[in-house]
C-alpha positions in Angstrom: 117.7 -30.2 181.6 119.3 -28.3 178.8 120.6 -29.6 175.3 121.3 -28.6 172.3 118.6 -29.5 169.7 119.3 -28.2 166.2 122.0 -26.0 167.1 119.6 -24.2 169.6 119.8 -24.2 173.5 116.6 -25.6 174.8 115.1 -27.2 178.4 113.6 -30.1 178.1 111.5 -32.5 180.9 112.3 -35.5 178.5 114.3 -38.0 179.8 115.0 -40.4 176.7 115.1 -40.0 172.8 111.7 -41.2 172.1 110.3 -38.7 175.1 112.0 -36.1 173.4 110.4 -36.6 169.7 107.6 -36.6 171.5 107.6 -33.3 173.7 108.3 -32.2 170.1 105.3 -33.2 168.7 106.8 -35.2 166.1 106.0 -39.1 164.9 108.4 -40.7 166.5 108.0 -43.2 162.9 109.3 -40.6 160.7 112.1 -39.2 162.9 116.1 -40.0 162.2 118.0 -38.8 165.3 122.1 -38.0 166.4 123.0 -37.4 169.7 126.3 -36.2 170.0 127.5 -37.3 166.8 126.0 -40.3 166.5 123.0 -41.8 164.9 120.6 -43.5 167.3 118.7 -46.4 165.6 115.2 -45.9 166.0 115.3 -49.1 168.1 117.1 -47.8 170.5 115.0 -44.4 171.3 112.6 -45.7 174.1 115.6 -46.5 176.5 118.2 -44.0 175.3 119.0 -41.2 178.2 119.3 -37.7 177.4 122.2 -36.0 179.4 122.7 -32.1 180.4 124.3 -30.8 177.5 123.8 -33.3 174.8 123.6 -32.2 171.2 120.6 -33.7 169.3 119.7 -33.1 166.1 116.3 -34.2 165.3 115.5 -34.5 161.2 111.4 -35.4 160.0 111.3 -37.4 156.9 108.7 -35.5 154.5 106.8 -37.7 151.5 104.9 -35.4 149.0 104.8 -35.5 145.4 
């Protein structure tokens, strides 16, 4: 299916929110996700759907010092 993560057009095979942090190869732990405007609680990514056309926007929190 396509969506729009980040602004970019991209297929994906995932079928939820937490499938999709994961075909991204981030930790689903550190992730803060909108989908369509709206911030998904982190609770909520395992049952979540992904639609055609969605717009996610995926941000990775980043500690350092």
């Amino acid at each position: 299916m396509q969506i729009q993560l980040n602004g970019e057009a991209r297929d994906v095979a995932a079928d939820t929110i937490q499938a999709l942090v994961l075909e991204c190869g981030l930790d689903p732990r550190k992730v803060a996700v909108e989908r369509n405007l709206e911030i998904v609680p982190r609770s909520l990514h395992p049952t979540t759907a992904l639609a055609e056309g969605d717009r996610i926007e995926l941000v990775q929190f980043v500690g350092g010092g």
